[in-house]
N, CA and C of each residue as an Amber inpcrd file, in Angstrom:
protein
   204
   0.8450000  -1.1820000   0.0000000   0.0000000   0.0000000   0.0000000
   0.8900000   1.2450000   0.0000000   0.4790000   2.3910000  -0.6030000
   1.5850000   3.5880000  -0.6600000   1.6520000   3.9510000   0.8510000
   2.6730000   5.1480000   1.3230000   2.8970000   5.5780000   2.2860000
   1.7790000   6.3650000   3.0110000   1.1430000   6.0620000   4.4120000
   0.6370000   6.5720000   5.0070000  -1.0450000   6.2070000   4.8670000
  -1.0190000   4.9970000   4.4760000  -2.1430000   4.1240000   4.1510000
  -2.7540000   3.6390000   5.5060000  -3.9810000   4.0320000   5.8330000
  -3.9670000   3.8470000   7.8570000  -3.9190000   2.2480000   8.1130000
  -3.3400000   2.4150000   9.2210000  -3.1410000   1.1380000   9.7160000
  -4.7600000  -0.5720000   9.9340000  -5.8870000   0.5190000   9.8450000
  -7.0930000  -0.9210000   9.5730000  -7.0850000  -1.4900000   8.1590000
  -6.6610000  -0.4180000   7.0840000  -6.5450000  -0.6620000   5.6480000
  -5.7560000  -1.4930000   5.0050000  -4.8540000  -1.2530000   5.7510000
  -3.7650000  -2.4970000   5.2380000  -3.7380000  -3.3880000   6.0430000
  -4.0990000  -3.8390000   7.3780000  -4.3400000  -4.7030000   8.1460000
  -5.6060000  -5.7090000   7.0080000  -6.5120000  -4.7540000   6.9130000
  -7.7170000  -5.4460000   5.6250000  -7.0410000  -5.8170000   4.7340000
  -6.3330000  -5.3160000   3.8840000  -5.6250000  -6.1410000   2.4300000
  -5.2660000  -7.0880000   3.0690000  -3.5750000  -7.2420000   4.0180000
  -3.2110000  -8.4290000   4.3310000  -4.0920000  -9.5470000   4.4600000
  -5.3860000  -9.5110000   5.1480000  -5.9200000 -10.4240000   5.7590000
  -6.6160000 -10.7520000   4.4930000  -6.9830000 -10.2260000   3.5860000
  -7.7220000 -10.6260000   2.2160000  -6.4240000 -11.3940000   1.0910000
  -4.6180000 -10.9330000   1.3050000  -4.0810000 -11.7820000   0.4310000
  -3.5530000 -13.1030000   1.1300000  -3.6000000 -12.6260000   2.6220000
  -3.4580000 -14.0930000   3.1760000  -4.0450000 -15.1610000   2.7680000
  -5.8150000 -14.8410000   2.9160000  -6.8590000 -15.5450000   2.4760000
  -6.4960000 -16.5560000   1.2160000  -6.2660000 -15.1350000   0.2810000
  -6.2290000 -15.7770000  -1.3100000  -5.2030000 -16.8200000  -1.3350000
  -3.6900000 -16.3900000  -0.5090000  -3.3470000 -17.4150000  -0.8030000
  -3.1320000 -18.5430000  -0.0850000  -4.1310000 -18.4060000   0.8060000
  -4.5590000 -19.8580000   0.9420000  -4.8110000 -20.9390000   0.2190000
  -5.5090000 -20.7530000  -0.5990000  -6.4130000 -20.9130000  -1.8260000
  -5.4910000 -21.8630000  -2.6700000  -5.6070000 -23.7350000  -2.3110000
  -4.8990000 -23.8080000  -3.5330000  -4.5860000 -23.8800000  -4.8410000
  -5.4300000 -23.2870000  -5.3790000  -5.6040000 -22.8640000  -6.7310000
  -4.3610000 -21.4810000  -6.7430000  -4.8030000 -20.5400000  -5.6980000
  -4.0780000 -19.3170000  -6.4390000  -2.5950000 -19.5510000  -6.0330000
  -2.3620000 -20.5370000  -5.3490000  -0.5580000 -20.9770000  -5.0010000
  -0.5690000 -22.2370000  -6.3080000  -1.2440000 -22.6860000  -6.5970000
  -0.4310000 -23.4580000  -8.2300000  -0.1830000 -22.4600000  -8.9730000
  -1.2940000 -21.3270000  -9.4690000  -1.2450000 -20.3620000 -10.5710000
   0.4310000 -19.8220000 -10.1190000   0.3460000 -19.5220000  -8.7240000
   1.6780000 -18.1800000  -8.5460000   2.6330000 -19.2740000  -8.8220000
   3.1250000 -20.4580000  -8.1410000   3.9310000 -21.0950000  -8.2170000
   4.1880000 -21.2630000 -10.2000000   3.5520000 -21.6590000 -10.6150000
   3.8170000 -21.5300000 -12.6110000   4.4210000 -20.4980000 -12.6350000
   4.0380000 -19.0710000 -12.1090000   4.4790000 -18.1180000 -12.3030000
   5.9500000 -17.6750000 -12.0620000   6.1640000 -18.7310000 -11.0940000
   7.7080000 -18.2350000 -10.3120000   7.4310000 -17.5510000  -9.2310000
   6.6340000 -16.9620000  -8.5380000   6.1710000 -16.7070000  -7.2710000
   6.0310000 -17.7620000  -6.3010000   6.7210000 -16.8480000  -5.5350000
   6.6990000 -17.9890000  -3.7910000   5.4950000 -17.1100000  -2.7770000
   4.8560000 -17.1350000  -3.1330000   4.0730000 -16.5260000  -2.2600000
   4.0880000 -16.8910000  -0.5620000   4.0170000 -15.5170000   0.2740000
   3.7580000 -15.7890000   1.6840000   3.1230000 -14.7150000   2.0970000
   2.4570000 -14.8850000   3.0230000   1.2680000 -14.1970000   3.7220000
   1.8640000 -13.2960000   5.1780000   2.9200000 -12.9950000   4.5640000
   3.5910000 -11.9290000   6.0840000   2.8960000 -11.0160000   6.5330000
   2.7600000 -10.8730000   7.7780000   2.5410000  -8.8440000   8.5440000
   2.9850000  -8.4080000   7.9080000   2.1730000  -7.1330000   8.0670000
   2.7040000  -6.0720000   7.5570000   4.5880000  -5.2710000   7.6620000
   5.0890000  -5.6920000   9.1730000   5.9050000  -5.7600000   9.4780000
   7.1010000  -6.5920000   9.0810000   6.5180000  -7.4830000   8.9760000
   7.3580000  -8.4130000   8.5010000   8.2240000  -8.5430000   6.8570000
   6.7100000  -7.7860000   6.2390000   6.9950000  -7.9790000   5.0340000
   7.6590000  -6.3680000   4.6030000   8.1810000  -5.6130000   5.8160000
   8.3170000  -4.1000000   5.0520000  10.2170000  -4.6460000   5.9770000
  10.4250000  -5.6930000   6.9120000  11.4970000  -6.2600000   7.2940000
  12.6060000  -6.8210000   5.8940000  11.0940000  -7.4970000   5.4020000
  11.8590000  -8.5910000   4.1610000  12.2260000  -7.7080000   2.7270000
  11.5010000  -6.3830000   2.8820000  11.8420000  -5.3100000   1.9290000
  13.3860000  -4.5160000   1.7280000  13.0920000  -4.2650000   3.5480000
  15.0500000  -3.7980000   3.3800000  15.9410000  -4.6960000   3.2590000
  15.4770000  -6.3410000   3.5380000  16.7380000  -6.9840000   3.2610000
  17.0660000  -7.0730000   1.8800000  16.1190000  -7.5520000   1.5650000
  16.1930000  -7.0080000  -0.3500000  16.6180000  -5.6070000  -0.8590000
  16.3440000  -4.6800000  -0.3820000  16.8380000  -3.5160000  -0.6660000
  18.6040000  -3.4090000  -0.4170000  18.5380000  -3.7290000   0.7050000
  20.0890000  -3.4250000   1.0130000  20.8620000  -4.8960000  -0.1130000
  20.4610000  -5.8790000   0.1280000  21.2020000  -7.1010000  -0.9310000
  21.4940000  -6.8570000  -2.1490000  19.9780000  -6.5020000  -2.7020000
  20.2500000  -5.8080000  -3.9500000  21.0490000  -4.7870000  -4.1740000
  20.8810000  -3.8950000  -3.1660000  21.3240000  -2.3190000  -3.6840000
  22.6970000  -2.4270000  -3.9460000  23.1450000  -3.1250000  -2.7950000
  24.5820000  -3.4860000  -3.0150000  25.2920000  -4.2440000  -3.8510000
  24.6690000  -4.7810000  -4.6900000  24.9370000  -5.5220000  -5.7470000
  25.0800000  -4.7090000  -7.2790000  23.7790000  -3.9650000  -7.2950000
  23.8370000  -2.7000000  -8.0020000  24.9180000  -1.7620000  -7.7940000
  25.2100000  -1.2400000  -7.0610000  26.3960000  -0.2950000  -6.6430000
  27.6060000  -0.8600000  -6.9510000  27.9830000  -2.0030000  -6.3110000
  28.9490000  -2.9490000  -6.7750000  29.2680000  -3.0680000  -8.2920000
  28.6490000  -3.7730000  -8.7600000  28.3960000  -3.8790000 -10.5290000
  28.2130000  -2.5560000 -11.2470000  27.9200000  -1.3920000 -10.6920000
  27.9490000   0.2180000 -11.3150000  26.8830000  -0.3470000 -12.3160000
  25.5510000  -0.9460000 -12.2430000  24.8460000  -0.7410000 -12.8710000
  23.8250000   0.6320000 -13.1080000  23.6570000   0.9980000 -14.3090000
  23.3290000   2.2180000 -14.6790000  21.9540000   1.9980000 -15.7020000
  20.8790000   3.2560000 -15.5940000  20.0330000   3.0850000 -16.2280000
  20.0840000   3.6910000 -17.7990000  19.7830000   3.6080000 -18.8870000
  20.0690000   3.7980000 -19.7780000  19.1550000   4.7670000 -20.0200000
């Protein structure tokens, strides 16, 4: 959700993509897809953001990748 999205609102999404992917239909579809889907907090999943951010970033920086 963008920044400053109140906290019942996105508490509501989570609990609606948790749901979905419950669903095992929509974990075969994602899995074809190459998606690993998981149903994190909100917290959790803004945790698993900077680790990706910083892994990546540094990889980018490293490699002097540049946008064209």
């Amino acid at each position: 959700a963008p920044p400053r999205t109140p906290a019942p609102m996105v508490a509501r999404l989570q609990q609606a993509v948790a749901a979905a992917v419950a669903v095992p239909e929509v974990r075969e579809r994602l899995a074809v897809l190459g998606a690993d889907p998981v149903a994190d907090t909100p917290a959790e999943f803004a945790a698993f953001c900077g680790r990706e951010y910083a892994r990546w970033g540094k990889l980018v920086r490293d490699a002097q990748v540049k946008l064209d």
